[in-house]
N, CA, C and O of each residue as an XYZ file, in Angstrom:
644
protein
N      80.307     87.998    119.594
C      79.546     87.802    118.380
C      80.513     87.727    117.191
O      81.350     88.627    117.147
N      80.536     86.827    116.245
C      81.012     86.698    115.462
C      80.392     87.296    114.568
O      79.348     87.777    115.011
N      80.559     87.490    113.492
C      79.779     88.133    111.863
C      80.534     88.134    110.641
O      81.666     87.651    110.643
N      80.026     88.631    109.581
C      80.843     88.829    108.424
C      81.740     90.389    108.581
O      81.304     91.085    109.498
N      82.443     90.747    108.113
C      83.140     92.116    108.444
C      82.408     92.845    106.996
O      82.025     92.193    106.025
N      82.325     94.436    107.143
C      81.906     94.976    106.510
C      82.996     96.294    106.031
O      84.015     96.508    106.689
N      82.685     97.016    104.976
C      83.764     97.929    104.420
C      83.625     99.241    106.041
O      84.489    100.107    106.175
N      82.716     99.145    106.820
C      82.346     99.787    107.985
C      83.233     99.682    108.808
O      83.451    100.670    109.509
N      84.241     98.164    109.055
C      85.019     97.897    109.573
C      86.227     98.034    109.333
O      86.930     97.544    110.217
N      86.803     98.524    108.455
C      88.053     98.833    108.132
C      88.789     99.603    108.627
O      89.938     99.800    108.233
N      88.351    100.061    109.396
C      89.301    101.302    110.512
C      89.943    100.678    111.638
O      91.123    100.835    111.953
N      88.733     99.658    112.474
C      89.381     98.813    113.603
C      90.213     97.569    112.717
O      91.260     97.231    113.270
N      89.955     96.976    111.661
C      90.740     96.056    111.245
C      91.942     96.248    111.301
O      92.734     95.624    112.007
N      92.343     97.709    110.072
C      93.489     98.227    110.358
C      94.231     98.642    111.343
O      95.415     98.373    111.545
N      93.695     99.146    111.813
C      93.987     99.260    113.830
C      94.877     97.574    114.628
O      95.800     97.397    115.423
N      94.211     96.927    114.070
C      94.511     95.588    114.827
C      95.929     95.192    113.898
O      96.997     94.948    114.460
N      95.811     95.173    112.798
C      96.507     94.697    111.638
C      98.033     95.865    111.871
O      99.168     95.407    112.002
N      97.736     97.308    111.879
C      98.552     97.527    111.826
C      99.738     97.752    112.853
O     100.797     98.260    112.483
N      99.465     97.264    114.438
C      99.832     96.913    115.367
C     100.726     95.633    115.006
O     101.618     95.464    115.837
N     100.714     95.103    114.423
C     101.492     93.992    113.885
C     102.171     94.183    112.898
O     103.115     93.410    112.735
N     101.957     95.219    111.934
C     102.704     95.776    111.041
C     104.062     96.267    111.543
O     105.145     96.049    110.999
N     103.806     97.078    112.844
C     104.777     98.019    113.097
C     105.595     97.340    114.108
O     106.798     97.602    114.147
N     104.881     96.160    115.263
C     105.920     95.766    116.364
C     105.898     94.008    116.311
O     106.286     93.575    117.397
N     105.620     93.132    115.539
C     105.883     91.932    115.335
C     106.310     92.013    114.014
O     106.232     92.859    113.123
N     107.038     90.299    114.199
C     107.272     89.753    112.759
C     106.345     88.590    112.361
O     106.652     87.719    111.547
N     105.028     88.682    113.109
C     103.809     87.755    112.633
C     103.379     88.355    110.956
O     102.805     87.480    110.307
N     103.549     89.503    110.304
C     103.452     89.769    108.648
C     104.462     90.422    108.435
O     105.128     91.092    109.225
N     104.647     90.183    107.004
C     105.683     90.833    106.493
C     105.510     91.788    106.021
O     106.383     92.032    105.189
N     104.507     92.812    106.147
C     104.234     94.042    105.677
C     105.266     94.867    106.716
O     105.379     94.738    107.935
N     105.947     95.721    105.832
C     106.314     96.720    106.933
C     105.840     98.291    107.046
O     106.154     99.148    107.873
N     104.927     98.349    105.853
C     104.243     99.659    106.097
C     102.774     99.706    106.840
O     102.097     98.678    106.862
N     102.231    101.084    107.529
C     101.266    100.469    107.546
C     100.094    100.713    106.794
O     100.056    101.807    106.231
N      98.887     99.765    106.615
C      98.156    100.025    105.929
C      97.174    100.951    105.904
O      96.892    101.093    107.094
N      96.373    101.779    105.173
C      95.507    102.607    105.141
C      93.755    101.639    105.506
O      93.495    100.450    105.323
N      93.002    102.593    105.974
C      92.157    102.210    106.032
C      91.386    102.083    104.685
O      90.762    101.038    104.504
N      91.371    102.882    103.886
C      90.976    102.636    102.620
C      91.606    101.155    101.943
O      90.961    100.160    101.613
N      92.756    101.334    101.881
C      93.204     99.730    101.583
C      92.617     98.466    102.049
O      92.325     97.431    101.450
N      92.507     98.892    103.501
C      91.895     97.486    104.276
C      90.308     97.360    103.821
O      89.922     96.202    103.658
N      89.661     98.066    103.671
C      88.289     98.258    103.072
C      88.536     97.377    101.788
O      87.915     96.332    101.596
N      89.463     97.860    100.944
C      89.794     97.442     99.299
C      89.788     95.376     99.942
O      89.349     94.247     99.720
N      90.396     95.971    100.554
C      90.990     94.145    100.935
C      89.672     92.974    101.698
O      89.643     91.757    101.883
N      88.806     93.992    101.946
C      87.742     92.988    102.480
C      86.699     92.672    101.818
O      86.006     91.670    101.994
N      86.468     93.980    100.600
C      85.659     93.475     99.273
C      86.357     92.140     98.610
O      86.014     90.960     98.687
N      87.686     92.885     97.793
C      87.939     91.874     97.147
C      88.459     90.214     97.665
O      88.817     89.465     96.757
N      88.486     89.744     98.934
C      88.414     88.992     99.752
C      86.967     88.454     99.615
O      86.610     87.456     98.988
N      86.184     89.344    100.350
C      84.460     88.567     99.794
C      83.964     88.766     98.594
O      82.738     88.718     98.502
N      84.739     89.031     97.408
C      84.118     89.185     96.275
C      84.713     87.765     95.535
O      84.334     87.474     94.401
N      85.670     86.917     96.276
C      86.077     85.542     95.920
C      85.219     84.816     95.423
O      85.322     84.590     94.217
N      84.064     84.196     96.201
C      83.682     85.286     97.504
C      84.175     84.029     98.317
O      83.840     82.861     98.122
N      85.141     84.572     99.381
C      85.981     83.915    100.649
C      85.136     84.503    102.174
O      84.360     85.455    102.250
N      85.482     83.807    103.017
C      84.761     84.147    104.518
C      85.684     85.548    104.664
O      86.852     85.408    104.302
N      85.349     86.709    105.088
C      85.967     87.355    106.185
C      85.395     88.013    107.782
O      84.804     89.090    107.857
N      85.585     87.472    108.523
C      85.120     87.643    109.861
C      85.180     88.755    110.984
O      86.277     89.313    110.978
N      84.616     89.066    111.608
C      85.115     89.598    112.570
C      84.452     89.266    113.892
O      83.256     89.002    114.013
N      85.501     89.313    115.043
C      84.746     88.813    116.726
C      84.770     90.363    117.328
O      85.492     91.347    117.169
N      83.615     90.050    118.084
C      83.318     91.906    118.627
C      82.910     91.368    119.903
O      82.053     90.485    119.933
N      83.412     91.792    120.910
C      83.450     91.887    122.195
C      82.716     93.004    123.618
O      83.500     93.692    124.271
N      81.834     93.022    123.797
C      81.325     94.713    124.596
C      81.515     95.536    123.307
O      82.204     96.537    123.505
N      80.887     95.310    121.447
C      80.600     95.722    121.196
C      82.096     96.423    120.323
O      82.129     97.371    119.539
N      83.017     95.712    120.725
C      84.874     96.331    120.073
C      84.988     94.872    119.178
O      84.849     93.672    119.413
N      85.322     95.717    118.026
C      86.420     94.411    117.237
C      87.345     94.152    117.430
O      88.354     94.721    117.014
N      87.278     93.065    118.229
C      88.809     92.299    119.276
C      89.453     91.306    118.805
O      90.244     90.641    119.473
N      89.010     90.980    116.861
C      89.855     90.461    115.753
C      89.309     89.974    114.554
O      88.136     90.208    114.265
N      89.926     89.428    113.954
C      89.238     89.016    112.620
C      90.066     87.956    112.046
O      91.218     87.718    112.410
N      89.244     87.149    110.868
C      89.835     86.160    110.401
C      89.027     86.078    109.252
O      87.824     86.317    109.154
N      90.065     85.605    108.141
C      89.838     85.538    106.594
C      90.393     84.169    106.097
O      91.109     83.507    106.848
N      90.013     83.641    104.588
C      90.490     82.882    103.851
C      90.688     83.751    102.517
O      90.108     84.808    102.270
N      91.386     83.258    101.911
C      92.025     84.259    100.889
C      92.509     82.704    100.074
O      92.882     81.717    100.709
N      92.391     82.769     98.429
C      92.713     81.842     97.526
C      94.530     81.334     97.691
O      95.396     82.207     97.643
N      94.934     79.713     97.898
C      96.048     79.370     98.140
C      96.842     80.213     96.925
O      97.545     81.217     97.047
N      96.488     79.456     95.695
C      97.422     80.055     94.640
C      96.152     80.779     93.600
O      94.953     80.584     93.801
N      96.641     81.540     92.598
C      95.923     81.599     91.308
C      95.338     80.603     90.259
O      94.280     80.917     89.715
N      95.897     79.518     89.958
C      95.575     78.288     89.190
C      94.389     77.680     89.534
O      93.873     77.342     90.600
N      94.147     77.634     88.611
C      92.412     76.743     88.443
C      92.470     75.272     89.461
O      91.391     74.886     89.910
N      93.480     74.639     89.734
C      93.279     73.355     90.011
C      93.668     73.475     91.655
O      93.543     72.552     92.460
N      94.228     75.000     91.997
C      94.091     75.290     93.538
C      92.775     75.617     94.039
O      92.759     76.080     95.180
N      91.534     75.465     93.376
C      90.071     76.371     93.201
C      89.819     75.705     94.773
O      89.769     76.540     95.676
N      89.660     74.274     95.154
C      89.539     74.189     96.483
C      89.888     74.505     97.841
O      89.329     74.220     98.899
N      91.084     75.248     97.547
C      92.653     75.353     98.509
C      92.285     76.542     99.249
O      91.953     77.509     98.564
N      92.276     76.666    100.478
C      92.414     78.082    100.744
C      93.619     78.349    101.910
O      94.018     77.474    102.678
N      94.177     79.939    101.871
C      94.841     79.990    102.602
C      94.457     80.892    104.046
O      94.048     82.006    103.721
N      94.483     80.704    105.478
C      93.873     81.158    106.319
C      94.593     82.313    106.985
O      95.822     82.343    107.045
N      93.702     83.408    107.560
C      94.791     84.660    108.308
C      93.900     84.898    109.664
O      92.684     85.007    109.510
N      94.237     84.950    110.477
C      93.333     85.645    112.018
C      94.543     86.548    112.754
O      95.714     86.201    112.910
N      93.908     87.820    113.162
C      94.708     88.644    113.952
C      93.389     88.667    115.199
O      92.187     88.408    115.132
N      94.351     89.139    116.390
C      93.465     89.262    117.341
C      94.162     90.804    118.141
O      95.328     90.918    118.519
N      93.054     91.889    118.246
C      93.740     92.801    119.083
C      94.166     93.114    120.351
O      93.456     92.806    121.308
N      95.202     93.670    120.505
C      96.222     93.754    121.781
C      95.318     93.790    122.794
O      94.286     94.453    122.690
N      95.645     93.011    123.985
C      94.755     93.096    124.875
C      93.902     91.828    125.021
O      93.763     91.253    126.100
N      93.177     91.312    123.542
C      92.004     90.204    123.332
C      92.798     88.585    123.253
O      92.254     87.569    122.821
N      94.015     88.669    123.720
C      94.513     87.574    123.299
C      94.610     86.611    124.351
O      95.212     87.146    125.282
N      94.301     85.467    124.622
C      94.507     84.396    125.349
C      92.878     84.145    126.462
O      92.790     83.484    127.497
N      91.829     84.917    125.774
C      90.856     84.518    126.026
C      89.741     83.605    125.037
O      88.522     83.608    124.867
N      90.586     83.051    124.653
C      89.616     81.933    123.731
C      88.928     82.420    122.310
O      88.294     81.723    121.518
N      89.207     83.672    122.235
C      88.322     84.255    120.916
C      89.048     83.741    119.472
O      88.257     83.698    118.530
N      90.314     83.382    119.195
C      90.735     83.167    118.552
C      90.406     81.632    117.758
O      89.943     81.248    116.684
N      90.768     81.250    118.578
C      89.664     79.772    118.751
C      88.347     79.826    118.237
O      87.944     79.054    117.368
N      87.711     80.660    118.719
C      85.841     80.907    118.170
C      86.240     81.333    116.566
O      85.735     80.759    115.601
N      86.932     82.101    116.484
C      87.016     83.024    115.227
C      87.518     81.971    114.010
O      87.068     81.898    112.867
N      88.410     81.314    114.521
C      89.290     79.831    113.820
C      88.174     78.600    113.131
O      88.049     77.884    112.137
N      87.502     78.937    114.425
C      86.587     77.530    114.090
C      85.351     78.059    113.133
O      84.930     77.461    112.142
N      85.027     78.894    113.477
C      83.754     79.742    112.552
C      84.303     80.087    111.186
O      83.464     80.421    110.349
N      85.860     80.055    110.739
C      86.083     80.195    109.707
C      86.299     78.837    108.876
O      86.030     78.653    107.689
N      86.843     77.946    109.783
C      86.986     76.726    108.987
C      85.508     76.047    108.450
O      85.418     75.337    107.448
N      84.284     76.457    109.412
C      83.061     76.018    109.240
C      82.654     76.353    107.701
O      82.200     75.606    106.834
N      82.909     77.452    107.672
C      82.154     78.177    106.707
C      83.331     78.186    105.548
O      82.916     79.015    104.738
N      84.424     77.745    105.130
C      84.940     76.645    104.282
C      84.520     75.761    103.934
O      84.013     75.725    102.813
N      84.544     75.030    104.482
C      83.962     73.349    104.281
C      82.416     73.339    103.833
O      81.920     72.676    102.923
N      81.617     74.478    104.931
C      80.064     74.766    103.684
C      80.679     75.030    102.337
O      80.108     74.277    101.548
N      81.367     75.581    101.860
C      81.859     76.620    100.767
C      82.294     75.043     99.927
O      82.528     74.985     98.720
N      82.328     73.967    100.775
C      83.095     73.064    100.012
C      84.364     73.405     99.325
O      84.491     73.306     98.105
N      85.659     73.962    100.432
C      86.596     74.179    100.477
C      87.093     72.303    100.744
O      86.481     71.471    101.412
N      88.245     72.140    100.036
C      89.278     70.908    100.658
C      90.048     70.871    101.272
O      90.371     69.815    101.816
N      90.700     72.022    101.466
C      92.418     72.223    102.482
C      92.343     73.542    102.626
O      92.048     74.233    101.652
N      92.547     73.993    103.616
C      93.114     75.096    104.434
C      94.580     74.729    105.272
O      94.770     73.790    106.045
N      95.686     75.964    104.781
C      96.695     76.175    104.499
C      96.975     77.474    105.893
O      96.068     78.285    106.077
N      97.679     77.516    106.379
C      98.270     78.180    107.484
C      99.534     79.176    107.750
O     100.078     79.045    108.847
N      99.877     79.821    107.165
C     101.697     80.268    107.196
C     101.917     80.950    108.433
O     101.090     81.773    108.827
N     103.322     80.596    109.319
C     103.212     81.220    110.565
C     104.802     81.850    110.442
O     105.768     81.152    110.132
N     104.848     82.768    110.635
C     106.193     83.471    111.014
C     106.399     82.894    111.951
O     105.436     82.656    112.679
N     108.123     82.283    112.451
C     108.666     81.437    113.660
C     109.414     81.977    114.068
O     110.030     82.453    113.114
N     109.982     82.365    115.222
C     108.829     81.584    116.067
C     107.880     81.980    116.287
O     107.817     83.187    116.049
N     106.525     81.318    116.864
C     105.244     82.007    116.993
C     104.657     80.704    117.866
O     104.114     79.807    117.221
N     104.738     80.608    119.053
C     103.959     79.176    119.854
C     102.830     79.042    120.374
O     102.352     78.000    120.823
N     102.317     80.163    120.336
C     100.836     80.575    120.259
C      99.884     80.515    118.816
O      98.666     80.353    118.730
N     100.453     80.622    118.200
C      99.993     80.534    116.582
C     100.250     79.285    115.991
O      99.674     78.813    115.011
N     101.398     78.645    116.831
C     101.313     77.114    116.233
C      99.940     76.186    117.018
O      99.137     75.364    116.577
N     100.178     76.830    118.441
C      99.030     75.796    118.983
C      97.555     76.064    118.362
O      96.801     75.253    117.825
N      97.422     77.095    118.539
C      95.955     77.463    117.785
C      95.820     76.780    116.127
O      94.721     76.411    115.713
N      96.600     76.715    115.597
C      96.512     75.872    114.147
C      96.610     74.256    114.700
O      95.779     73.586    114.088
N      97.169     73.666    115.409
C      97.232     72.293    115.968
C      96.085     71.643    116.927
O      95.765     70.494    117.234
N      95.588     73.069    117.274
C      93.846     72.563    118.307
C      92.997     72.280    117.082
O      92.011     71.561    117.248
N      93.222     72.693    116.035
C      92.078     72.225    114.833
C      92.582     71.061    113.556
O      92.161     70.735    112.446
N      93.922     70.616    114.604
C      94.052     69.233    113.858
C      94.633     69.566    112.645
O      94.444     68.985    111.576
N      95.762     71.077    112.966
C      96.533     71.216    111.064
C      97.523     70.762    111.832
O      97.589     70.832    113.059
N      98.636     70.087    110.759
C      99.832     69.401    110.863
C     101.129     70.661    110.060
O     100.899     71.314    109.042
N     101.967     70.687    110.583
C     103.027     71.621    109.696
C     103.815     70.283    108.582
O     104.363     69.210    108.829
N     103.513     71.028    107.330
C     103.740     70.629    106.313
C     105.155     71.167    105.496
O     105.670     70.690    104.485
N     105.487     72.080    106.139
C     106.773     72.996    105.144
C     106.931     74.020    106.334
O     106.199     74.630    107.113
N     108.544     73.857    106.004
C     109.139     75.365    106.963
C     110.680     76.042    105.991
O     111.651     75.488    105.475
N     110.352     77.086    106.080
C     111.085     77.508    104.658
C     112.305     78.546    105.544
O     111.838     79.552    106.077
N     113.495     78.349    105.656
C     114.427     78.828    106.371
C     114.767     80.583    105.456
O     114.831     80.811    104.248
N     114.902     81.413    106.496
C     115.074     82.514    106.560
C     114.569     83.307    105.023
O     115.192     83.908    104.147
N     113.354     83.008    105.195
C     112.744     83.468    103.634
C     112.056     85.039    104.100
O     111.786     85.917    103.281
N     111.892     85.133    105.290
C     111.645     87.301    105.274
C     112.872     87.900    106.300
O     113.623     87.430    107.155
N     112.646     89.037    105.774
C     113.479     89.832    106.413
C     113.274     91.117    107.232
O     113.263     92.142    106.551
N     113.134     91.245    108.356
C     112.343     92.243    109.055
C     112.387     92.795    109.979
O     111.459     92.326    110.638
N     113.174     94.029    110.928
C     113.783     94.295    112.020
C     114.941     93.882    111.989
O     115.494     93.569    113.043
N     115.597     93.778    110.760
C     116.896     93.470    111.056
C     117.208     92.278    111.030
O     118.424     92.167    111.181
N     116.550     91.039    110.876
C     116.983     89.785    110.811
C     116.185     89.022    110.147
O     115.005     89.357    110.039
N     116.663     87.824    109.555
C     116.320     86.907    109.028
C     115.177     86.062    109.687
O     115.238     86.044    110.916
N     114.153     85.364    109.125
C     112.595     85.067    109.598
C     112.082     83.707    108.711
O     111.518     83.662    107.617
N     112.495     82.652    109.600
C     111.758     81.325    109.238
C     110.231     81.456    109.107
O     109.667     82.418    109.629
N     109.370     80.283    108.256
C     108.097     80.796    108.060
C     107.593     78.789    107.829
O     107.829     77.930    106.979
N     107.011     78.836    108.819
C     106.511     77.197    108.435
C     104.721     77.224    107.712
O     104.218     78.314    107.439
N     104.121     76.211    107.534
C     103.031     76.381    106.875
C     102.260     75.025    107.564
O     102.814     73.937    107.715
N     101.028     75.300    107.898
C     100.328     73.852    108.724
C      99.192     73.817    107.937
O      98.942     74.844    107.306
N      98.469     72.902    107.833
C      97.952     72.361    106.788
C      96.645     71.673    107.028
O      97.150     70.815    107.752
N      94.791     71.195    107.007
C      94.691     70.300    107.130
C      93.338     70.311    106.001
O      92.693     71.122    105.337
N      93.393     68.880    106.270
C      92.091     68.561    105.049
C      90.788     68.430    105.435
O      90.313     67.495    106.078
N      90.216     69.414    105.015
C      88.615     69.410    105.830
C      87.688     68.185    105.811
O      86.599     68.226    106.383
């Protein structure tokens, strides 16, 4: 089941989110986040008001996916930029995909124009899942984070709804 995520959900979000905080370089956060924060982050996310999602599985939130504004400037007002995590365990059963597509849907209602992608590289699972929905990589920005000790390419895929 897909749905909207609620401030109810902020405990498993963070849960998922901060599993990636601490052992990938898929974000560049290196602390991890509070559940109160992640709550903060899903209001002001739907107070855009932007999609934020979540897929629940036997009843577990097994990930989520958001759009969040490209830039600040008035003339980015169509632009959005996209995020999906999926939790350990939920990955390579197609949910990501459901979660992807249910977010781009509900863009394009929103009369969104472009959705924007940023992927920490390498990542070949995260490129294909942005390329099954027809985004193209548009920009790859050489060793722009820094994280575990090394330097972290970051490309960006792109497409026009």
């Amino acid at each position: 089941m897909i749905r909207s995520a609620t401030r109810n959900d902020a405990e498993s979000i963070a849960r998922i989110y901060n599993h990636y905080v601490l052992h990938t370089i898929i974000t560049f956060e290196e602390q991890e986040v509070s559940v109160s924060e992640m709550a903060n982050r899903i209001e002001e996310i739907q107070s855009a008001p932007l999609p934020w999602l979540v897929i629940e599985q036997d009843g577990v939130i097994a990930g989520y996916a958001h759009a969040s504004k490209w830039k600040g400037r008035c003339a980015y007002r169509y632009s959005a930029e996209s995020t999906i995590y999926l939790a350990d365990g939920y990955i390579g059963q197609g949910l990501g995909y459901q979660l992807y597509e249910a977010l781009l849907l509900q863009l394009k209602a929103a009369e969104y124009h472009a959705v924007i992608g940023g992927i920490s590289l390498p990542n070949p699972s995260s490129i294909t899942l942005h390329e099954k929905f027809g985004m193209s990589q548009v920009a790859h920005f050489k060793e722009v984070g820094w994280k575990f000790g090394r330097w972290i390419d970051v490309g960006y895929w792109q497409k026009v709804l």
